[in-house]
C-alpha positions as CSV (number, residue, x, y, z in Angstrom):
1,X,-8.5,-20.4,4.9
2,X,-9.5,-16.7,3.1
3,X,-6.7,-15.2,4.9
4,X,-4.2,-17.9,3.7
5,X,-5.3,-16.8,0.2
6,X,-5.1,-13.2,1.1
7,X,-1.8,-14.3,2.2
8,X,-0.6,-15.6,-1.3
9,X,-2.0,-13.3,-3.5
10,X,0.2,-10.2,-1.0
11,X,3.1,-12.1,-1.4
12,X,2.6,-12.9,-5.7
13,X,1.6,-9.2,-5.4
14,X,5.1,-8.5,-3.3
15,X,6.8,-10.2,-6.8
16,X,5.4,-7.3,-8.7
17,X,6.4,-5.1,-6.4
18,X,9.8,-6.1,-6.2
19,X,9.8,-5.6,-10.0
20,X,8.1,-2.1,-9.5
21,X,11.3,-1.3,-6.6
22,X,13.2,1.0,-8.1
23,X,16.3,0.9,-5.4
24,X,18.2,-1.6,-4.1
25,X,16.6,-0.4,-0.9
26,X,13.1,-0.4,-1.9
27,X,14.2,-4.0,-3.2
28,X,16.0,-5.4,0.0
29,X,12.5,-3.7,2.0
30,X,9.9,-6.0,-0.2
31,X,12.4,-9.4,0.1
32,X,12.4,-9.1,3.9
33,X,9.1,-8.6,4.2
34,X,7.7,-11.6,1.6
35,X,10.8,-13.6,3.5
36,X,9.1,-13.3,7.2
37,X,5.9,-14.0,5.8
38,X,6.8,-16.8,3.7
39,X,8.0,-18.7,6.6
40,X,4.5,-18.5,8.1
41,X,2.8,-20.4,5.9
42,X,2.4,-24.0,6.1
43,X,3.3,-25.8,3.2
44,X,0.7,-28.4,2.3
45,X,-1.9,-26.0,2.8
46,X,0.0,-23.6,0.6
47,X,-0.1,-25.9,-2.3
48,X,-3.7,-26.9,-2.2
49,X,-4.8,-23.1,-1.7
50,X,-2.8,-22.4,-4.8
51,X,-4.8,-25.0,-6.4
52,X,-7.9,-23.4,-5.1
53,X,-6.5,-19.8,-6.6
54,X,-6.1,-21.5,-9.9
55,X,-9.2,-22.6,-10.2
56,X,-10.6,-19.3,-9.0
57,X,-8.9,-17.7,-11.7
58,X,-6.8,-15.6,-9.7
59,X,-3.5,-16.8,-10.4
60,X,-2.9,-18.2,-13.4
61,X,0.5,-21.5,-14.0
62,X,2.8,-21.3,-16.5
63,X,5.0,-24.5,-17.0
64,X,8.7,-23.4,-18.0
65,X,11.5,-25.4,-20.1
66,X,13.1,-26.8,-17.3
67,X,9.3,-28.3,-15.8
68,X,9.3,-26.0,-13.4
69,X,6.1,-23.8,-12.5
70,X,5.4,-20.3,-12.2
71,X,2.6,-18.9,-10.8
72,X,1.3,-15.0,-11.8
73,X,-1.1,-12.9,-10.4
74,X,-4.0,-12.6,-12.9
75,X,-5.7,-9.0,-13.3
76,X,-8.1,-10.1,-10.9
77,X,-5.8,-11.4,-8.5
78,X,-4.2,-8.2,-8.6
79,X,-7.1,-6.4,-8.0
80,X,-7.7,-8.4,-5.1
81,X,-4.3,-8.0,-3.5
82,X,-4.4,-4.4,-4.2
83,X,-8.0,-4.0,-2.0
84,X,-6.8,-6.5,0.6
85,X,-3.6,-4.0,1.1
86,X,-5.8,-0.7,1.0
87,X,-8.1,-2.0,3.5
88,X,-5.3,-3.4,5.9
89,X,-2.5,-0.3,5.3
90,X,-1.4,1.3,8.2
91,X,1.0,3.8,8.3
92,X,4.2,3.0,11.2
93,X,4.4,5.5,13.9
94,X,8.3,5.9,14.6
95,X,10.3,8.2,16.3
96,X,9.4,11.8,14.4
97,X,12.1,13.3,12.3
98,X,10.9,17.3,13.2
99,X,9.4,16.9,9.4
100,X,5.5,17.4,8.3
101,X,4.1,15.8,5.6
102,X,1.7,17.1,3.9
103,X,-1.6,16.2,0.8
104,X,-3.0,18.8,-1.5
105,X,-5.4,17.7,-4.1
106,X,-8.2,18.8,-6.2
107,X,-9.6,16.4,-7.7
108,X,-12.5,17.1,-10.3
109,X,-16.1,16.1,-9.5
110,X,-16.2,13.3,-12.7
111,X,-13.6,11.2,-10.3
112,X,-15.5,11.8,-6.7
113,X,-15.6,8.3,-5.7
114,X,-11.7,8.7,-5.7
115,X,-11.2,12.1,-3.9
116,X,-13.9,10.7,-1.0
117,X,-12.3,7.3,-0.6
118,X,-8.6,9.3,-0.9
119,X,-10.0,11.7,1.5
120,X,-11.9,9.0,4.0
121,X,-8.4,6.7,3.7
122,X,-6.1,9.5,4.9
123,X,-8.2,10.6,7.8
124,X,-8.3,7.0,8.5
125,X,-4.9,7.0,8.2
126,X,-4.4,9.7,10.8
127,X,-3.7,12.5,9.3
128,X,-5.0,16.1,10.1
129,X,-7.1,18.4,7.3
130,X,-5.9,21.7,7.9
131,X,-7.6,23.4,5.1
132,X,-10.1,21.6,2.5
133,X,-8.4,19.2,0.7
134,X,-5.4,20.0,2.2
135,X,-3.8,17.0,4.5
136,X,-1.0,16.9,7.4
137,X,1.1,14.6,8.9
138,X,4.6,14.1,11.3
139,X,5.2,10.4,9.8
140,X,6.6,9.4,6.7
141,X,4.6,8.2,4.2
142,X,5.6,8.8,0.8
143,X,5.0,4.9,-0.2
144,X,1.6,4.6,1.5
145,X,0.4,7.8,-0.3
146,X,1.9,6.8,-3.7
147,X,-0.5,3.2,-3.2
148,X,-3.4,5.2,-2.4
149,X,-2.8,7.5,-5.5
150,X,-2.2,4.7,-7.6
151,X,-5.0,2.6,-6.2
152,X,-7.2,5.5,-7.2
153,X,-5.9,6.8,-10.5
154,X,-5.6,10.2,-9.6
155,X,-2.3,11.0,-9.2
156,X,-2.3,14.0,-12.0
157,X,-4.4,16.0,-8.8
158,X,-2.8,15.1,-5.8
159,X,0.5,16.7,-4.7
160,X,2.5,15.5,-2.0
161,X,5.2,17.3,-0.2
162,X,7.6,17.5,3.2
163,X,8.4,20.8,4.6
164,X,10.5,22.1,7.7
165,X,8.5,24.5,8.8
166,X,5.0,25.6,9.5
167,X,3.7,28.4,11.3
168,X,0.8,26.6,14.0
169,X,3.7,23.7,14.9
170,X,2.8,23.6,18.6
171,X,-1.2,23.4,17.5
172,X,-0.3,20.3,15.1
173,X,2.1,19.0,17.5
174,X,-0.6,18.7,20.5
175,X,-2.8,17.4,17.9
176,X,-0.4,14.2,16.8
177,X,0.6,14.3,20.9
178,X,4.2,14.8,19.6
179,X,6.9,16.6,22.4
């Protein structure tokens, strides 16, 4: 049942992030993917989760004009969702477009619990520390990393960038066993 909730509270979440999309790509990316999960779910046990949510405090129902309901993520639902996609995101491994992409950050010692979870994540994540702080990778990633940043708060001290070119390619492309 927990992952039926998990379930619910992504695809509220994927309502906010529709919201958040700011292309018509971006857009037509969350609908499919809220779409192919929305047809998983079963739908009496849809309702009667919701109704467990409600009561949990993690959605909260709005009745409209027309008698209609709306259900919204509450603060803590959102929190929620936001962990349960941290803790599941995995970055997809397609065919590699001859690009690196690549972290910097330097994030001050008040917000350490962020720069060692950021830190822990991207390693995690698979990519490769070339320096201290300083983070590589052949796949891209742009929207993962902005989540973690955001997840974090610390987006004024991380940069993120793609380049074309780097000097120890045939190193980093044993490492990522890329031909």
């Amino acid at each position: 049942m927990a992952a039926l909730k998990e379930k619910i509270l992504l695809l509220l979440f994927g309502g906010l992030a529709f919201g958040c999309a700011y292309t018509p790509q971006k857009q037509w990316k969350v609908i499919k993917t809220i779409s192919v999960e929305w047809k998983k779910i079963d739908k009496k046990e849809l309702f009667a989760e919701i109704h467990r949510l409600y009561r949990s405090k993690l959605v909260k129902r709005i009745t409209n004009s027309d008698g209609t309901l709306t259900f919204i993520l509450t603060e803590k639902g959102k929190l929620r969702a936001l962990t349960y996609s941290f803790e599941h995101m995995k970055i997809e491994k397609k065919d590699w477009d001859g690009k690196w992409r690549f972290i910097v950050f330097d994030v001050p010692e008040k917000f350490r619990t962020g720069r060692d979870a950021l830190r822990w994540k991207i390693k995690k994540l698979g990519f490769y520390e070339l320096q201290k702080s300083v983070f590589i990778f052949p796949y891209k990633c742009e929207d993962e990393i902005n989540f973690i940043i955001e997840f974090f708060g610390i987006r004024k001290y991380v940069r993120y960038g793609i380049i074309d070119f780097i000097d120890n390619k045939a190193h980093l492309k044993q490492i990522f066993g890329l031909k």
